[in-house]
C-alpha positions, 0 to 999 in steps of 0.5 A: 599909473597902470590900474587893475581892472574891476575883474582883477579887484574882484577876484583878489577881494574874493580870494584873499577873504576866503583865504583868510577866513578859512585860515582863521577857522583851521588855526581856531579849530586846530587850537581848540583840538590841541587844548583838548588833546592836551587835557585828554592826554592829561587826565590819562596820564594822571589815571595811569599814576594814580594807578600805580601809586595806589597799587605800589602803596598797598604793596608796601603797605603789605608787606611793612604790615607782614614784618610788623605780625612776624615780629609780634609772633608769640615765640619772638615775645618769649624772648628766645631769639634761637628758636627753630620756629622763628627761622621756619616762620621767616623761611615760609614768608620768603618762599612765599613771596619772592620779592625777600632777598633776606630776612632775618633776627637780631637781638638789640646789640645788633648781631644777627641770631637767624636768618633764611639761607643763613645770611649774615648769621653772626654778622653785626648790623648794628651800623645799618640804618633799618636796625636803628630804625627798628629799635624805634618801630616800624621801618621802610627804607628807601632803595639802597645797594648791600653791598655785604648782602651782594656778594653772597646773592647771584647778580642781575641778568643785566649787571646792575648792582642789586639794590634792595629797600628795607622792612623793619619792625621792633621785637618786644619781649612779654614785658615790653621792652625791645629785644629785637629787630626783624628786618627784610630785604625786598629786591628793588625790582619788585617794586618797578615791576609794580610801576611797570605792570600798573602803567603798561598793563593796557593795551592801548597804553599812550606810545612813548609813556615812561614812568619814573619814581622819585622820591622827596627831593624830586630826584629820580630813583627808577629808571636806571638810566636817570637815576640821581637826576634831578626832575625839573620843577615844572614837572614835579607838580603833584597831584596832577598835570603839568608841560614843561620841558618838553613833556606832559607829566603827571606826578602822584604821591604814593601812599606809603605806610604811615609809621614810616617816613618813606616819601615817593611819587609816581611820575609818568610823563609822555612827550609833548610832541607825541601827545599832540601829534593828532592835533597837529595832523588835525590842524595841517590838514585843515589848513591845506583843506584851507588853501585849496578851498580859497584856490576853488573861490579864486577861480569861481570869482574870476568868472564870476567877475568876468560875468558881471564885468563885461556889460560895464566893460562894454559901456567902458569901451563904447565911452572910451570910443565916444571920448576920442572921437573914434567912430564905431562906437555901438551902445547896446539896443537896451536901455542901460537900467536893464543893465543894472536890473541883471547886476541886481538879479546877479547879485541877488542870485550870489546872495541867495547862494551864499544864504545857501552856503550859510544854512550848510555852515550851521547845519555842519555847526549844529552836527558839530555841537551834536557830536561835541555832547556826544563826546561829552556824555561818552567822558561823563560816563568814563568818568563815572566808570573810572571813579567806581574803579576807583573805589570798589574791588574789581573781584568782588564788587565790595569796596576797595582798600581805599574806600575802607581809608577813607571810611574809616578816618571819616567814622573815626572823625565823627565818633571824635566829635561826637563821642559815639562809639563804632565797631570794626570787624576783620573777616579773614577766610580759614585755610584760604591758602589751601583752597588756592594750592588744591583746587586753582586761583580761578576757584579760590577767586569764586570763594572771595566772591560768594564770601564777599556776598554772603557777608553782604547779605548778612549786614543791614543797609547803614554797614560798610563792608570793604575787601581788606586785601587777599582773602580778607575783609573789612566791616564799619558797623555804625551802630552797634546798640541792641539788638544788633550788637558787634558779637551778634553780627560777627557771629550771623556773618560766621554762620552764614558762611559756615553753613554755606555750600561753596562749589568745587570746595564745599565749606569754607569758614572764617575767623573774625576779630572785633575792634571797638572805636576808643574816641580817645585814639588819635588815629584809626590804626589803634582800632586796626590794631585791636581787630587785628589782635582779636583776629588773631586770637580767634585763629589761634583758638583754632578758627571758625570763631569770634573775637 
């Protein structure tokens, strides 16, 4: 049997060993880069879902909240469903907002009194599910087409049949009884252009990011084109991330009105291929770096072998000759222990290389661990910026609607457990519409700002204070004994702003409304409701006043 040469043993033993540590290295390396591609992509697709849940949410919540004063308004309690003002009241809000395809009257049988445009005068909807509801309370309805309201309506661009979701509140008489039922009509395409907008909004939005809104059964109603399909478990996992069927998804509840029982998700999902597609350039390269790395190790082994082969090649062969009797035989002049002391001095310079190459090994590791903390910091410091984000208004600098929520049920939590009382001030902005109309959004952006710092200013340290959405504000007073009473803050915060100066508008004053905590409410809307109630009133006195 013909056997390899010591040369041949050598280089495969070099060769086939740089092979596989570097092969190893690049599939560990190409592991640990996909993991953290993968949660990267992750945590991005859950921001951009929350996002859009929370800015769907507060939109619904608006506008359930706009139906809900409209029919609480002093001409609907009187009872004379006929009056012009409530058409002209209706026909202000959808002028207004754009996303009112209809909005009307009923009285309690169902026939409809008035309604903007006329639509549907005399008509019955008694059958129609958002009436039924609206006899109870308030009411938001799941996406639905009208198939009545359609016809009388111009059709999408695209010949999609029009579908709307439902408002509805209850009309109480001065006694208390149901009389009525206002409702609404929003165009569905208001509300995916609200997921649109909060998911595509960045310009380094994720490539081949889709966005989709499902509802309680997991079944998609947006986009069109999967509309009634059913999203697979695996992908209906909220809050959070989730793989499965090829996608990376990250499905979030949208916080909707809590007098309705509408329940959606926001889902946004990537594909699983485009998610990881730079990990997995990141591991094809490596594993090319790989083979030609163990190809330059073959051949540096090759000759390195030669050169330490070649003395025992030498002695081999005069051995051989000395073993057959051949003549010429020639031994080196020099003893053969000069022969192993230059292997040693050979092996001894291989080892003093590969030291080198060890010391270039951990000096490349500690660069890495150094970039790794780097990377790590950076995260840290996206994280705290995206939770401020999170829970201030980027206007203002005050805390957001959500922060207000959570404040909110945490006071109403202790005064319940406690029994000590806290006071909830609503600060809304006098003829803030005016403002906007005569001298621009940019000017009317300047007064919530000084607005929102000179109610700061007027507050101590222990008060909350929070944008409540548009031109209003929110304020938690934990402590409400003498001298700091709720009417004396509400009325240093009047002041203070009535007797600011506001650039380009000059003076702008506000009305305010003063809730008391009641440790016997069972939610903190009953505390909303009754600031909102003085507020009300405070405008209705002719404004610029306290509640």
């Amino acid at each position: 049997m013909l056997k390899a040469s010591l040369r041949s043993h050598l280089t495969l033993w070099f060769t086939g060993l740089s092979l596989l540590t570097l092969l190893s290295v690049g599939f560990y390396v190409g592991h640990i880069a996909t993991e953290q591609m993968k949660q990267a992509s992750g945590n991005a697709l859950l921001n951009t879902a929350r996002s859009a849940a929370t800015l769907l949410g507060e939109q619904l919540r608006e506008r359930q909240l706009e139906v809900y004063l409209l029919s609480r308004a002093p001409h609907l309690e009187r009872g004379d469903l006929d009056n012009p003002a409530i058409l002209k009241s209706m026909q202000l809000r959808t002028e207004a907002r754009a996303e009112y395809a209809w909005m009307g009257v009923t009285d309690a049988q169902g026939n409809v009194h008035q309604a903007v445009n006329r639509l549907l005068v005399g008509q019955s909807v008694q059958q129609r599910p958002w009436f039924q509801a609206g006899l109870r309370g308030q009411y938001t309805g799941d996406p639905h087409e009208a198939v009545l309201l359609a016809k009388l309506l111009p059709g999408t661009p695209n010949g999609e049949p029009l579908r709307f979701i439902d408002f509805a509140a209850p009309i109480h008489n001065a006694e208390g009884q149901v009389i009525g039922v206002l409702g609404a009509h929003a165009h569905w395409n208001w509300v995916t252009r609200i997921v649109e907008s909060a998911t595509f909004s960045h310009k380094n939005a994720a490539p081949d990011v889709e966005a989709l809104i499902v509802d309680h059964d997991g079944k998609v109603l947006y986009p069109e084109a999967l509309m009634g399909q059913q999203l697979a478990m695996d992908e209906a996992k909220a809050p959070g991330w989730s793989v499965g069927n090829g996608y990376l998804t990250s499905m979030v509840t949208v916080p909707t009105p809590p007098s309705t029982a509408l329940s959606w998700s926001i889902a946004v999902r990537q594909p699983l291929e485009t998610a990881l597609q730079p990990a997995r350039l990141l591991l094809y390269k490596l594993l090319m770096l790989g083979v030609f790395a163990a190809m330059v190790f073959g051949l540096v082994a090759y000759y390195l072998a030669l050169y330490l082969s070649r003395p025992i090649e030498q002695l081999a062969n005069s051995a051989k000759q000395v073993q057959n009797n051949q003549p010429g035989a020639h031994f080196p002049l020099q003893h053969p222990v000069r022969e192993i002391a230059q292997l040693g001095q050979s092996i001894d310079a291989m080892t003093q290389s590969l030291l080198a190459k060890e010391r270039e090994l951990q000096e490349a590791n500690a660069s890495l661990e150094a970039t790794v903390a780097q990377r790590t910091a950076d995260l840290m410091q996206a994280n705290a910026e995206l939770l401020n984000l999170a829970t201030h208004d980027a206007l203002t600098g005050v805390f957001n609607r959500r922060r207000f929520d959570e404040k909110l049920t945490e006071y109403s939590l202790l005064s319940r457990r406690t029994g000590r009382p806290f006071a909830l001030l609503l600060i809304d902005a006098d003829h803030f519409k005016r403002i906007n109309d005569t001298h621009g959004h940019a000017v009317g952006d300047e007064v919530l700002k000084q607005l929102a710092q000179l109610i700061q200013s007027s507050l101590r340290t222990t008060d909350f204070v929070a944008r409540y959405g548009g031109e209003e504000f929110a304020v938690l007073l934990p402590e409400i004994a003498q001298p700091d009473t709720p009417e004396v803050v509400a009325e240093k915060i009047r002041a203070a702003i009535a007797d600011a100066h506001f650039p380009a508008v000059g003076q702008v004053t506000v009305s305010l409304g003063i809730g008391l905590a009641d440790p016997a409410d069972n939610n903190p809307t009953a505390l909303i409701k009754r600031a909102d109630q003085q507020l009300y009133q405070a405008k209705a006195a002719g404004r610029n006043q306290v509640a």
